[in-house]
N, C-alpha and C positions, 0 to 999 in steps of 0.2 A: 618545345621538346628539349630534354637535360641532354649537354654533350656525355660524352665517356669522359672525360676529361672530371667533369662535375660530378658523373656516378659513380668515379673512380676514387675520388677524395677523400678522406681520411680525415682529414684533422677536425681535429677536438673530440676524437674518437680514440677511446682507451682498450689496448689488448692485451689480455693475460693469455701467456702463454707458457706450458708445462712442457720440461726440457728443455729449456731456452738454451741453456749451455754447450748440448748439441748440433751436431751438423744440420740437422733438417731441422730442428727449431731455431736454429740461428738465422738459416734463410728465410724461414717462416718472417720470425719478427725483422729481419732487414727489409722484405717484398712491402711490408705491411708499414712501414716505419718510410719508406719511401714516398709512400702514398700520405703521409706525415702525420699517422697514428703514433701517438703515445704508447708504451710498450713495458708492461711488468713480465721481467722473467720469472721463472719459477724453476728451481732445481735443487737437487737432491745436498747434502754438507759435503764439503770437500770438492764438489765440480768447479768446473773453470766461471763460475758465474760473474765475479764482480770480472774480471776479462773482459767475457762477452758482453757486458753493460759498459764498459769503456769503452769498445772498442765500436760499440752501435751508436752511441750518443755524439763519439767524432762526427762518427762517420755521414748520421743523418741528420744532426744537429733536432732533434725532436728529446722530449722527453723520458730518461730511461731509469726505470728501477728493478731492480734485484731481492730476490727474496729465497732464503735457504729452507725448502719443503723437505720432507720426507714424507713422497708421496704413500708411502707402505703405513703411516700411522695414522690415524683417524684425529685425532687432537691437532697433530700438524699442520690438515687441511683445513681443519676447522678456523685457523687461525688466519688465513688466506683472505675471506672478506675485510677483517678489521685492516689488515697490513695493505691492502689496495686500497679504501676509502680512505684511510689515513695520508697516503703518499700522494694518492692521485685521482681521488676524489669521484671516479665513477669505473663500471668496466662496460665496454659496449659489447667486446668480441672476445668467446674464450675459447683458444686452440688445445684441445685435448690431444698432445703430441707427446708427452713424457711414454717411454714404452720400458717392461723387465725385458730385456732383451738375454742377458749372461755372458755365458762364453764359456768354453769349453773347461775351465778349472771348478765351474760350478757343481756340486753335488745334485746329481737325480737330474740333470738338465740334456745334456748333450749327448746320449742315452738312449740303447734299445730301449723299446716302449714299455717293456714287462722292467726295466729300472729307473722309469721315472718316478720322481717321488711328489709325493702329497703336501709335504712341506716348501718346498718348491714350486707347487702348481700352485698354491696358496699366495705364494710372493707372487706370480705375476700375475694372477687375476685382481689380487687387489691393488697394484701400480697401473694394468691397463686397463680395468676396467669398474673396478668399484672405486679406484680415483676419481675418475672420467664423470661417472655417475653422481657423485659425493661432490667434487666441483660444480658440476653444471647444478645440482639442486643449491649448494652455498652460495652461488653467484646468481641466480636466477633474477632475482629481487631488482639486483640492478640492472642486470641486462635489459630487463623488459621496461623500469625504468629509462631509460637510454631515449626508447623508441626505435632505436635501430637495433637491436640486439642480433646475436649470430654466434653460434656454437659448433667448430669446426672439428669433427674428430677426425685421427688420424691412424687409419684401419692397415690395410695387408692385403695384400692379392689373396696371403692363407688366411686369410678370414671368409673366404670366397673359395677357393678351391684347396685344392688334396693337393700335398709334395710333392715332386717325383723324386723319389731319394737318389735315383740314379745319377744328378748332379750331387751329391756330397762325398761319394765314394772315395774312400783313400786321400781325405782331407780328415783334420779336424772338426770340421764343421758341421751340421743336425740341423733339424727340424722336430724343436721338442709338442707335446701336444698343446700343453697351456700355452703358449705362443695361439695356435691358431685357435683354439677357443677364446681366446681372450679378444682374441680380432676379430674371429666372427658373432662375438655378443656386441661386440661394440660398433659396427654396423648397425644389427639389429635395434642397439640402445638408438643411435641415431633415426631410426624410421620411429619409434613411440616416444622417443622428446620432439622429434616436429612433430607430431599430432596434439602431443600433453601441453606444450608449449607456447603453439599456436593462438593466435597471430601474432604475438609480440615478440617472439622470439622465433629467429629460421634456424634451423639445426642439418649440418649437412655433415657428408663423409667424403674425405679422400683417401683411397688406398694402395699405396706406394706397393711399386715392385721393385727388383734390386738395385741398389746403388753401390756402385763401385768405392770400397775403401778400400783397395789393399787384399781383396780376398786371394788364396792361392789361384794359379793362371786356370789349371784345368778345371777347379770349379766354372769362375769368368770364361772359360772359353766353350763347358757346358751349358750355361745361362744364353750365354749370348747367341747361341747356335738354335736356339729355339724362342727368340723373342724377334716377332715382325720384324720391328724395328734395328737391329743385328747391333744391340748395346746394349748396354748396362745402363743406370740414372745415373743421374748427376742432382744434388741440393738444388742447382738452380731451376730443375725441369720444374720442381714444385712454385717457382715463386708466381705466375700466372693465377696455377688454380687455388693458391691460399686467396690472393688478389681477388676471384672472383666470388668464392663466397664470404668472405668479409665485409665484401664492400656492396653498396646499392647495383655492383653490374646483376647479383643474382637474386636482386629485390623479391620476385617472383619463384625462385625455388626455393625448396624446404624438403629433406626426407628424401635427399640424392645420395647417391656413395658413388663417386668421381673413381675409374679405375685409372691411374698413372703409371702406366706398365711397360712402355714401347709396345702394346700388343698382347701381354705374353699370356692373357687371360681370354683371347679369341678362340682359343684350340685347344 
């Protein structure tokens, strides 16, 4: 019988991961790069990316590359197979973690619902989920290749449930609609690529509830007044469940969506 030790192992296993340059895709490929997976980031022109690739490859002494996507354009991604088998010669695992997330100076974004706009819902459905989609069919080939292959997306509590607007009140801050459409297709996409995929490739979901960057206190201290747990996340809560379906510990699952909420999706 394989220790966890064994099933846990990584090397000689390659992971592309989208947003790399981000806080949760940072941790994402640190958990996985620990385990002593190889690691191609993927992020957008001008993010902190050749950074985050310095500062991984110190750190875990594994192999790391960088690659400047624009997930929003379809030629971009397209590009994405050649620029991994070129650097790094296979992908085993690919974390669908890049999110349009915005912010409040965005036009049609942050926004009663009668002015959100169409041009806008447009940009995030196709960074969260017709990337997501558009990646996994470009990288398939080798995933299944591999023999281990594993496609981790990276969903939303509102891809799962409704708002409660009552925490944003007298903040900056929203809950636009393309956000939770775009997390709840990408779920969904997650249940029909483990079946399409199947056996060769496991396809699963994690979907993050809030983590603490900095938001105003009385948002956080409405968050957290309703989440079991009586916190907010942290990057590191995820590096576990990135770890388990990556790695052979979830040999046997396919066509999960993992809620990472402190709770907050119980009630």
């Amino acid at each position: 019988m394989r220790s966890l030790d064994a099933m846990m192992n990584l090397e000689g296993r390659v992971a592309v991961v989208t947003g790399g340059a981000g806080h949760l895709g940072g941790a994402m490929a640190d958990a996985l790069a620990e385990l002593g997976c190889a690691i191609c980031l993927l992020d957008r022109p001008g993010s902190a990316l050749q950074d985050r690739c310095d500062e991984l490859g110190s750190l875990r002494k594994v192999e790391v590359a960088g690659f400047e996507v624009d997930l929003e354009q379809e030629s971009s991604r397209a590009s994405v197979p050649g620029l991994v088998a070129d650097r790094l010669g296979r992908a085993d695992i690919l974390i669908n973690n890049a999110a349009f997330v915005g912010d409040s100076t965005l036009k049609g974004w942050v926004v009663p619902f009668e002015e959100q706009r169409i041009d806008t819902w447009r940009r995030a459905l196709e960074v969260n989920l017709t990337a997501a989609f558009h990646l996994s069919q470009l990288l398939s080939p080798m995933l299944r290749a591999g023999g281990k292959g594993s496609i981790v997306n990276v969903g939303s509590i509102y891809g799962v449930v409704g708002p409660d607007l009552r925490l944003y009140e007298g903040t900056a801050m929203g809950n636009p609609a393309a956000y939770a459409a775009s997390k709840g297709g990408l779920v969904q996409m997650t249940r029909w690529l483990s079946s399409v995929l199947a056996p060769d490739v496991r396809v699963n979901c994690i979907s993050p509830g809030g983590i603490a960057r900095g938001q105003p206190a009385v948002f956080a201290e409405r968050y957290v007044s309703r989440t079991p747990l009586r916190r907010m996340g942290s990057e590191e809560d995820f590096k576990g469940a990135i770890a388990f379906f990556a790695s052979d510990l979830s040999a046997w699952v396919t066509g999960e969506n993992l809620m990472v909420d402190g709770g907050w999706t119980v009630w």
